[in-house]
C-alpha positions in Angstrom: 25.3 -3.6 1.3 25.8 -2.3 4.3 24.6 -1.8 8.1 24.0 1.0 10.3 24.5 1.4 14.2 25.2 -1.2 16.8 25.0 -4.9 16.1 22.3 -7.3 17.3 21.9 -9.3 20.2 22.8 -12.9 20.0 22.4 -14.2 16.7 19.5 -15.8 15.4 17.3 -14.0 18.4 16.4 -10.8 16.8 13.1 -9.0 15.4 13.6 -7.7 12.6 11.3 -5.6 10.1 12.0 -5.7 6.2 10.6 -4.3 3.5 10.7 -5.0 -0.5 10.4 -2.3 -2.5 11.0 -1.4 -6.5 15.0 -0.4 -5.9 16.0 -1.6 -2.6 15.2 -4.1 0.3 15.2 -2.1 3.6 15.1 -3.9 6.8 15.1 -2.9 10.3 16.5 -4.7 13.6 14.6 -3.5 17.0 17.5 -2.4 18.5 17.8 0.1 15.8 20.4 -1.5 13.7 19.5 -1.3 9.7 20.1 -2.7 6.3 19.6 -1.0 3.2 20.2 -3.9 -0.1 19.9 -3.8 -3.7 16.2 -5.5 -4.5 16.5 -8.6 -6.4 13.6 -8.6 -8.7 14.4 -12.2 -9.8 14.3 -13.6 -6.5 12.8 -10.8 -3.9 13.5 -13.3 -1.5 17.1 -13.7 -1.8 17.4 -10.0 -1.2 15.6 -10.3 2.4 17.8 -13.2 3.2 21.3 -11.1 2.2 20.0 -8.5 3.8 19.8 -10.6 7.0 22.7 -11.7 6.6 24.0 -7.9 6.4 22.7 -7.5 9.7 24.2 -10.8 11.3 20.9 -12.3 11.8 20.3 -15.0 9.0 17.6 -16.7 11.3 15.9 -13.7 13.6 13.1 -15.0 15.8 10.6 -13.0 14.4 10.6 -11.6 10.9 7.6 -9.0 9.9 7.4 -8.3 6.2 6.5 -6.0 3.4 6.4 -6.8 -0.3 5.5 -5.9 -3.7 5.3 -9.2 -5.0 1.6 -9.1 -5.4 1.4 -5.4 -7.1 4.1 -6.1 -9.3 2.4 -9.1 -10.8 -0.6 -7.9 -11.5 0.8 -4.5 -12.7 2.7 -7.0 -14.8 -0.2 -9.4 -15.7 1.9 -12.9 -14.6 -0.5 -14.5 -12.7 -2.3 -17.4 -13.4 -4.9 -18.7 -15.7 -7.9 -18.5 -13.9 -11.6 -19.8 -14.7 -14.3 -17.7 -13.0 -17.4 -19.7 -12.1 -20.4 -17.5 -11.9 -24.2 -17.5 -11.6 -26.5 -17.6 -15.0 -26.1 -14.2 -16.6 -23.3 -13.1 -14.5 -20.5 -14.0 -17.1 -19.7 -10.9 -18.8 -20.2 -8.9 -15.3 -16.4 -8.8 -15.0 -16.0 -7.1 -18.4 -19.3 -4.5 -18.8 -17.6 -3.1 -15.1 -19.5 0.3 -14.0 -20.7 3.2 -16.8 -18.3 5.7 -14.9 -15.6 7.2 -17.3 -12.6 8.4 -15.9 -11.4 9.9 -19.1 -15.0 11.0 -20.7 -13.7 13.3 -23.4 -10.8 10.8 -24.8 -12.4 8.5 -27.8 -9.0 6.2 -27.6 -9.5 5.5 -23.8 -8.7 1.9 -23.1 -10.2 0.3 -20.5 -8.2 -2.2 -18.1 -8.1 -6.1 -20.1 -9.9 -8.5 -17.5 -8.3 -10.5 -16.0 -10.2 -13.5 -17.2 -10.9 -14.6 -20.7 -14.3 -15.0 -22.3 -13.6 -18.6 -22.4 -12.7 -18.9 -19.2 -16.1 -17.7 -17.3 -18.1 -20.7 -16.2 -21.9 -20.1 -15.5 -23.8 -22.3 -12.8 -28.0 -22.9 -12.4 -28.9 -21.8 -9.1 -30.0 -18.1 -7.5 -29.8 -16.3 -4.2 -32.9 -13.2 -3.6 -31.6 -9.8 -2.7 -32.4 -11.1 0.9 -30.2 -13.8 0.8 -33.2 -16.3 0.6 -33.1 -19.3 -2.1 -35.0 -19.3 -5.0 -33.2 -21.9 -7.0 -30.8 -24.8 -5.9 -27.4 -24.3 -7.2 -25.6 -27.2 -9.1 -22.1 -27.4 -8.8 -20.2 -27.6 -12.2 -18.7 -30.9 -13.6 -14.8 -30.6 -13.4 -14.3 -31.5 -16.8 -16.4 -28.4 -17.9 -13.7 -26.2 -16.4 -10.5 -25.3 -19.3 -8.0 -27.8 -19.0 -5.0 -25.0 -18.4 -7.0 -23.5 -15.4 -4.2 -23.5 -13.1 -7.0 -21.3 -10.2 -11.1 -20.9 -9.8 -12.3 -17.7 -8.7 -16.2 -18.5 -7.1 -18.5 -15.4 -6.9 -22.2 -16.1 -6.6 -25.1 -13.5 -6.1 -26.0 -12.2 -2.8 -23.4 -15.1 -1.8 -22.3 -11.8 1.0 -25.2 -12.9 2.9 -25.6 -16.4 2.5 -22.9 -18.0 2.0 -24.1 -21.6 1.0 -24.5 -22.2 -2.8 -20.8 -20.5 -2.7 -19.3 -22.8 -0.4 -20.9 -26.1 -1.9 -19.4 -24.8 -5.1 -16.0 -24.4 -4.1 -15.7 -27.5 -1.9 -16.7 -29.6 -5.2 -14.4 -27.8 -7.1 -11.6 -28.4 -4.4 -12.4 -32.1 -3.8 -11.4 -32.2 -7.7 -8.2 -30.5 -7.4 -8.7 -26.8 -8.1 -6.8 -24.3 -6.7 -10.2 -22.5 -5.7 -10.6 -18.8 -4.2 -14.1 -18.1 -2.8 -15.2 -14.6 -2.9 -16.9 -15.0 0.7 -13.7 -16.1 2.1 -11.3 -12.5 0.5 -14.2 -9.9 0.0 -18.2 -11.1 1.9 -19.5 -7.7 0.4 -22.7 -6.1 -1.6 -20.7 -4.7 -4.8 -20.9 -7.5 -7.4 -18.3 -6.1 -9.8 -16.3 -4.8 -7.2 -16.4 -8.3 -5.3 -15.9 -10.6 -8.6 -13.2 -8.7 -9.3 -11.6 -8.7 -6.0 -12.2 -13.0 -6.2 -10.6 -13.2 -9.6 -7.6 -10.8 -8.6 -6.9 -12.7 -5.2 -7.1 -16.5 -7.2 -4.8 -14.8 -9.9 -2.2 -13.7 -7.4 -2.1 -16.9 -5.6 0.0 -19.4 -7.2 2.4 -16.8 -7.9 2.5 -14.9 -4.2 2.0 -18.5 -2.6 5.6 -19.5 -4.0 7.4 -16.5 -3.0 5.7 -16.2 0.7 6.5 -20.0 1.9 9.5 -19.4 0.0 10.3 -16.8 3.2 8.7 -18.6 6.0 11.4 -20.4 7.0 13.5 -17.6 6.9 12.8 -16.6 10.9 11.0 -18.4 13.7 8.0 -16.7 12.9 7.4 -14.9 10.0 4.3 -12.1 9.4 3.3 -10.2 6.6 2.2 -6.7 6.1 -1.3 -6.6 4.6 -3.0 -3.3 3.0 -4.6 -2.1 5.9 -2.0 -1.8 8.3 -1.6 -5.0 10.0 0.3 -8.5 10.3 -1.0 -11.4 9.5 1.5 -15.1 9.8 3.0 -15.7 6.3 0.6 -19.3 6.0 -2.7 -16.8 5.7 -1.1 -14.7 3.5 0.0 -16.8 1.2 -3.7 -17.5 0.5 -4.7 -13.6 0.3 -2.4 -12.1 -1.8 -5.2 -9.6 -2.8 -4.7 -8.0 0.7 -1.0 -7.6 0.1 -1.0 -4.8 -2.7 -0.3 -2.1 -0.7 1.9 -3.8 1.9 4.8 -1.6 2.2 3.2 1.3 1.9 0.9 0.8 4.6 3.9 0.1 7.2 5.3 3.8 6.5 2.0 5.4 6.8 2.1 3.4 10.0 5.4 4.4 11.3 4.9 8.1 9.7 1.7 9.0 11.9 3.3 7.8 15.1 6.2 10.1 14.1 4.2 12.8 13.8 2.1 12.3 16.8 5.2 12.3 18.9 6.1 16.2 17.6 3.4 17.6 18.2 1.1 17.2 15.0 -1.7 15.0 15.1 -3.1 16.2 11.5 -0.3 15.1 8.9 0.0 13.9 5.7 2.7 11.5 4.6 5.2 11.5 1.7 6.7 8.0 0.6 8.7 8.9 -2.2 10.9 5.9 -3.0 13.2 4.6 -6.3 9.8 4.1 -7.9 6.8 5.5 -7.1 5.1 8.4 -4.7 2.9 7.2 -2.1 0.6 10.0 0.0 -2.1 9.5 3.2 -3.9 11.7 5.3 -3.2 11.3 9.2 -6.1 12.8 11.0 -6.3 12.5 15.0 -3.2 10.6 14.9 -5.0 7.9 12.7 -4.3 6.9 9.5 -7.3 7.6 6.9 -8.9 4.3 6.5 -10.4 2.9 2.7 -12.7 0.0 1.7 -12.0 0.1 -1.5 -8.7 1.0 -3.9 -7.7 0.8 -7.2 -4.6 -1.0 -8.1 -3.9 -1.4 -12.6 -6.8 0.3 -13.1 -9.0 -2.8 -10.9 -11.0 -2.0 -8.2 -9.4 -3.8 -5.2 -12.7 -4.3 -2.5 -10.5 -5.4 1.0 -9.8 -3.1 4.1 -6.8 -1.2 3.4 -5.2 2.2 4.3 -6.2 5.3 1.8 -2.7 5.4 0.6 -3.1 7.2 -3.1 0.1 6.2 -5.6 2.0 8.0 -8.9 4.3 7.1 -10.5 7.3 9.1 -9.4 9.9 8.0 -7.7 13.7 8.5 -7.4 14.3 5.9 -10.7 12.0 8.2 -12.8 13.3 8.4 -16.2 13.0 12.3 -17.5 12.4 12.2 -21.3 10.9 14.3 -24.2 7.6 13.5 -25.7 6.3 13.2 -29.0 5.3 16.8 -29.2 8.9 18.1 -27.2 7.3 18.2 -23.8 8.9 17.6 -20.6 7.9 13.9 -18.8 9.2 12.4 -15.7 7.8 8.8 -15.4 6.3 6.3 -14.6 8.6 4.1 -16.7 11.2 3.8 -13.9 15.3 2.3 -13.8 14.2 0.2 -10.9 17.1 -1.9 -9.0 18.7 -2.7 -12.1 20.0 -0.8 -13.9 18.9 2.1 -11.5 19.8 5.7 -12.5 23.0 6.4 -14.4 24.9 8.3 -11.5 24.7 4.8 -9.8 27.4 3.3 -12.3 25.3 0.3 -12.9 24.8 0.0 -16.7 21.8 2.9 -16.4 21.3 5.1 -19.2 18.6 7.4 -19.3 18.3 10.3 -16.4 16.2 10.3 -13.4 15.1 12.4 -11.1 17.7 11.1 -8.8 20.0 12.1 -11.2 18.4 15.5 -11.4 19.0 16.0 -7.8 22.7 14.8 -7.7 23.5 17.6 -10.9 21.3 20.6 -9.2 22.9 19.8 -5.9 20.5 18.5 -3.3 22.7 15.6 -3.4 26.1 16.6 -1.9 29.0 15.3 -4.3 30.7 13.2 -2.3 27.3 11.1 -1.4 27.8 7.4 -1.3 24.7 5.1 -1.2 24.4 2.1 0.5 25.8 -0.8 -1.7 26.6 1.8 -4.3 29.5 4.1 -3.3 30.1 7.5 -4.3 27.5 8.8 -6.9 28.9 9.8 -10.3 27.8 13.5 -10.9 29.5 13.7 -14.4 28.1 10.5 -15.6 24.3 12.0 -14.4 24.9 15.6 -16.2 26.0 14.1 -19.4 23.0 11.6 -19.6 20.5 14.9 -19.6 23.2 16.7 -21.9 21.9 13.2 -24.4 18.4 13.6 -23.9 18.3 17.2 -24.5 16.8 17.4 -20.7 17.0 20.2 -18.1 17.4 18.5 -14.7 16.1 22.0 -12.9 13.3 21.3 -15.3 12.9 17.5 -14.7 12.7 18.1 -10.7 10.1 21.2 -11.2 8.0 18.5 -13.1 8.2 15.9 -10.4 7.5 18.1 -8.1 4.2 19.3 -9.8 3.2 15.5 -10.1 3.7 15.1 -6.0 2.1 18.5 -5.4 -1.1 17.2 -6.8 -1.3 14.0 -5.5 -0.8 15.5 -1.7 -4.0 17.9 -3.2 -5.9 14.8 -3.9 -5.7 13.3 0.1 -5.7 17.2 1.4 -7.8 19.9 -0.7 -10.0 17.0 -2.1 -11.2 15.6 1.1 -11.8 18.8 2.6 -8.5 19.5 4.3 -7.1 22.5 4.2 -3.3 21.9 4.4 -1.9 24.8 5.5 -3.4 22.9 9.2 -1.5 19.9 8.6 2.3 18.5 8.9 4.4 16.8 6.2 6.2 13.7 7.3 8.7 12.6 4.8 10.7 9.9 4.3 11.8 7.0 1.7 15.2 7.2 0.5 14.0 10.1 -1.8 11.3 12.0 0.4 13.2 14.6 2.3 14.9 15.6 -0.7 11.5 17.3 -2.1 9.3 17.9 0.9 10.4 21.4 1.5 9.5 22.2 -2.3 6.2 20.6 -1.7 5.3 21.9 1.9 6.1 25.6 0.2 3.9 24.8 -2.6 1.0 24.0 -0.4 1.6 26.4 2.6 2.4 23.2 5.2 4.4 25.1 7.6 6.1 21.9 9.4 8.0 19.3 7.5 9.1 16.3 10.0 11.7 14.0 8.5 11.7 10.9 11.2 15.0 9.2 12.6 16.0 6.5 9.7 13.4 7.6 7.2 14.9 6.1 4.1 14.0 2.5 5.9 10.3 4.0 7.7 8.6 1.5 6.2 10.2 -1.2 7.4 10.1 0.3 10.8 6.5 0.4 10.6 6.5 -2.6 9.4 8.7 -4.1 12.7 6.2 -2.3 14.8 3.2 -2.9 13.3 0.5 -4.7 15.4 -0.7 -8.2 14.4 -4.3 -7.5 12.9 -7.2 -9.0 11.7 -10.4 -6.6 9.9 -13.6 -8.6 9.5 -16.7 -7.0 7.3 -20.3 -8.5 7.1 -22.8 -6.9 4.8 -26.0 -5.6 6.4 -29.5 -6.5 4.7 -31.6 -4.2 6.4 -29.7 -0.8 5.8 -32.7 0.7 8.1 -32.3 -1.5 11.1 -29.7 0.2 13.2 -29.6 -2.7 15.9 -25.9 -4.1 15.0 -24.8 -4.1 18.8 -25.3 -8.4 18.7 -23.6 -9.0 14.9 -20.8 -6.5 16.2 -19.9 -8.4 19.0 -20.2 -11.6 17.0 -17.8 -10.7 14.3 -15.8 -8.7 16.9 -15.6 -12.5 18.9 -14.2 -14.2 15.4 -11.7 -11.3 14.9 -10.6 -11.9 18.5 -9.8 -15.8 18.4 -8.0 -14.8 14.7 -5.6 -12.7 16.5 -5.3 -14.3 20.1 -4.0 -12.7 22.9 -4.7 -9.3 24.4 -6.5 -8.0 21.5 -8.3 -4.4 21.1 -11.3 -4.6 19.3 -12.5 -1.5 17.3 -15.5 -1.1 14.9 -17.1 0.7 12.6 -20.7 1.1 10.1 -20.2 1.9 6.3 -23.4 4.4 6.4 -25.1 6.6 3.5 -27.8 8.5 3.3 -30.7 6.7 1.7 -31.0 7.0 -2.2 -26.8 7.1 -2.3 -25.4 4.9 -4.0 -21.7 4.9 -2.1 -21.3 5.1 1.4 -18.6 6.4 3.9 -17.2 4.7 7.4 -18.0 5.9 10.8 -17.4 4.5 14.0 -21.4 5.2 14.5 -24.5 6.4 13.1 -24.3 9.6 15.2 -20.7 10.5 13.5 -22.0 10.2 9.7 -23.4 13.7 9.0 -20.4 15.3 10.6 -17.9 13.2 8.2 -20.6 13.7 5.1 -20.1 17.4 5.6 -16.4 17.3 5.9 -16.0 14.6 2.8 -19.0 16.3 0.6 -18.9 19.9 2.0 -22.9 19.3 3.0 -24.8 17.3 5.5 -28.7 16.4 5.7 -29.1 15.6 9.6 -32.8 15.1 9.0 -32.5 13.1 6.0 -32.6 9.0 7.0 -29.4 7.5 7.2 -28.6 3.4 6.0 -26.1 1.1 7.3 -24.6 -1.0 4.3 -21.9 -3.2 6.4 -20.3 -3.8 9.2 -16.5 -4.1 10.4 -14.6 -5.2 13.0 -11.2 -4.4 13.4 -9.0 -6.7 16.1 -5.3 -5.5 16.8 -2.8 -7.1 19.3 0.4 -4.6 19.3 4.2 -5.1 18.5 6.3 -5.2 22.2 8.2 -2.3 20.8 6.9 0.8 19.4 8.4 3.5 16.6 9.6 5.9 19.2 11.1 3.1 21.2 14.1 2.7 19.0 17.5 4.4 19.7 17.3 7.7 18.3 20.4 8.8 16.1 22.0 11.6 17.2 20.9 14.5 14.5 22.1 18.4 14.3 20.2 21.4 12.3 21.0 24.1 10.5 19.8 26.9 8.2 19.7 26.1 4.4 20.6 25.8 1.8 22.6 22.6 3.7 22.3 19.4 2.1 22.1 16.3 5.1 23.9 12.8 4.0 22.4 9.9 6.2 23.1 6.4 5.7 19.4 5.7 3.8 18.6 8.9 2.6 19.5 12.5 2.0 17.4 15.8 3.5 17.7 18.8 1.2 16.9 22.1 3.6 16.5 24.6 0.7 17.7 28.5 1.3 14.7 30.6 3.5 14.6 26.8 5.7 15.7 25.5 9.1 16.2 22.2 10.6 16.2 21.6 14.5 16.1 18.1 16.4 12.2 17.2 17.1 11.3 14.1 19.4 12.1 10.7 18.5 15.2 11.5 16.6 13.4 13.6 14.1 14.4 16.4 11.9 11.6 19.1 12.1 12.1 21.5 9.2 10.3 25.2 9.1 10.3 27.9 7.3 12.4 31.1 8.7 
């Protein structure tokens, strides 16, 4: 455990960002000063407060965080017991899903296990019309009918996105007798009933689990926040009740973080590279602005809350490389996490990784020490691949491949050509495979930002407090949303307080689609269509499915207001040894200083 650059200002006074992910706890001071700990998956809290601690603040003022709690749990299925009460008929809605299948040829496909039992869905009398009108009254449930181990109650009605009354009577009686009670027009007011149920059902999971860890933090500064999937903070009380909108926290604050980065050298039009100790995590930056999503999919589930489009693999630095049944080459996901964490970390690890595979083929220098680690043990690494019969040139070509693909999916596939974009890299493990990828794809630019093994948490420290609003639309033809936009735009405003900049946008579609993309306006659709869908029909009638609001009020310091470190180039092959990460500059590849402290790699 150790920290980097000058210390703090008076103790107990500080802002500090942190961030939890799979191998380590990274946390960020704003006068530059980091941490880099050991997670503790037991506790993820106790890892924040040593890592406070590390940096001489055990009680900052402000303390803006980033956490996995919520994905691992569900990736994990430990959540609660929860009892989904539903309208008549609606039951087994959570279970028959959509017809799409994403394998179509495989006959053993398994589908993801909902994550409520048939015995646990709870049908109610009373029904909404597709306008929202009432054409029955609904009757609340009697208390006793609920399973006596529920230990939450998801609530998702019909057409409760545009009337929101037989929900809300349902919920409060269910509240009033002591139910832990998530209503689905309170986490995700939108058309989609699948989608929306379960979203509801995921968030009341999540609760009683997330609710522990996040007020077990909020004493932990003055003011605690917490980094939500689309890119904002909100104070650690709300999120404890929307741990649905925490799934891609972390992520989010280096995508953040990673766009301002890029924007200051130069490159608007970037994609980002998160490669951490367990997973990969990519996301286009168009205009300076990260790409923006309505939907994700988190365990196979769709996830229906604002969020940034960050797209996720399973490769990460604590990849275990092994042989397959048939004697083929896999890296991942199964991962050696914090503990025991690959074998050249001494820690009890046995099988390879693909950290390993970079200490043996050199991108690692020998004499590397990781924070909290020490020096790396090379022959410990080479003689764990000698015992799986594994080629670690072989094991980072594979890994490679896998991140290749996945920067093709947010690129190529949205109608990106990447050779016109930068690749901003960072996580501990990033810069150690973003020349191999930028070659692969023809990106001529890679930008490795100042302390990029701890970006996230950076982001995270300057991320603006932020609240997104949606409200479904029931007249997709009536394009008069100037008065509902300023309405929702008015309750975003008091969410946030202060100086707040309000933004909005229109999910739109043409009419007869049956998905829809965001736009700021109407007039912007066909332009996006054609870019997303390589076609655009500018006579054809266009819908408006929802609305959003988006109100931001900024952190007082931003990513390129830190201390920059003081960093020196080269020509490869040259292997760079920072305190949270190492840059590999392969041979036919300089690095020179860029702006803010960056590393801008190019091909010579």
């Amino acid at each position: 455990m150790t920290a980097h650059e000058p210390a703090n200002g008076p103790a107990g006074r500080a802002r500090i960002g942190s961030d939890t992910g799979g191998t380590f706890t990274d946390l960020v001071a704003a006068d530059g000063t980091v941490a880099k700990v050991p997670s503790t998956p037991d506790d993820p809290g106790r890892a924040v407060r040593e890592g406070l601690a590390v940096l001489g603040e055990p009680h900052p003022a402000v303390l803006a965080h980033g956490t996995t709690v919520a994905t691992n749990a569900l990736l994990e299925r430990r959540g609660a017991t929860v009892t989904l009460v539903t309208g008549a008929g609606f039951a087994d809605l959570i279970e028959i899903a959509r017809q799409d299948r994403p394998s179509l040829y495989d006959p053993d496909v398994v589908r993801p296990t909902p994550l409520v039992d048939r015995d646990h869905r709870l049908e109610v009398a009373g029904r909404l019309a597709a306008d929202g009108t009432e054409l029955e009254p609904v009757v609340p449930p009697d208390p006793t009918d609920l399973p006596p181990d529920t230990e939450a109650v998801a609530v998702c009605l019909l057409h409760a996105d545009l009337d929101a009354t037989h929900e809300r009577r349902v919920a409060h009686h269910l509240e009033a007798a002591g139910f832990d009670v998530t209503a689905s027009v309170d986490v995700s007011p939108e058309y989609r009933e699948y989608e929306r149920t379960v979203t509801t059902v995921m968030n009341a999971y999540l609760r009683p689990v997330c609710r522990s860890y996040v007020r077990g933090i909020a004493d932990a500064a003055d003011e605690v926040f917490v980094m939500t999937s689309a890119g904002g903070l909100i104070p650690a009380a709300d999120a404890a009740d929307v741990p649905a909108a925490l799934l891609l926290s972390g992520p989010a604050g280096g995508v953040r973080a990673a766009a301002a980065m890029a924007r200051a050298n130069g490159c608007p039009d970037a994609v980002t590279f998160d490669m951490g100790g367990t997973s990969t995590d990519v996301c286009l930056v168009l205009d300076g602005a990260p790409e923006p999503a309505a939907e994700r999919r988190v365990g196979g589930l769709p996830v229906r809350l604002p969020s940034l489009d960050v797209h996720t693999i399973g490769a990460g630095g604590g990849s275990i490389a092994h042989l397959d049944s048939g004697g083929a080459l896999r890296v991942g996901p199964r991962s050696a996490g914090a503990v025991p964490g690959p074998v050249c970390y001494g820690r009890g690890g046995e099988h390879p990784t693909v950290t390993d595979a970079d200490l043996v083929c050199g991108r690692i220098g020998p004499d590397t020490a990781f924070s909290g680690l020490g020096t790396l043990d090379r022959a410990a690494a080479a003689a764990a691949f000698r015992r799986a019969g594994v080629d670690p040139d072989g094991v980072l070509a594979v890994v490679d491949a896998a991140m290749t693909q996945a920067l093709r999916v947010v690129s190529v596939q949205r109608g990106v050509d990447p050779r016109t974009l930068a690749l901003v890299a960072f996580g501990g493990a990033g810069p150690l495979h973003a020349c191999a990828l930028a070659a692969e794809l023809g990106i001529p630019r890679v930008i490795v930002p100042a302390r990029a093994g701890v970006l996230s948490a950076l982001g995270i420290l300057t991320a603006p407090v932020q609240r997104t609003l949606v409200r479904s639309w029931p007249d997709p033809d009536d394009h008069e949303v100037a008065d509902a936009l300023a309405e929702l735009a008015g309750r975003a405003r008091e969410l946030v307080g202060g100086d707040a900049t309000v933004t909005s946008a229109l999910d739109c579609r043409y009419r007869g689609q049956s998905h829809e993309l965001t736009v700021a306006d109407v007039a912007a659709f066909h332009a996006e269509h054609e870019r997303r869908n390589g076609y655009a029909r500018p006579d054809a009638p266009v819908e408006i499915v929802a609305l959003r609001v988006t109100a931001a009020r900024p952190a007082p310091l931003d990513v390129t207001d830190l201390p920059a470190p003081d960093r020196q180039g080269g020509r490869g092959p040259l292997v760079i040894a920072e305190p949270d990460c190492t840059i590999w500059v392969p041979r036919g590849w300089e690095a020179r200083p860029g702006a803010a402290g960056a590393l801008v790699l190019e091909p010579t």
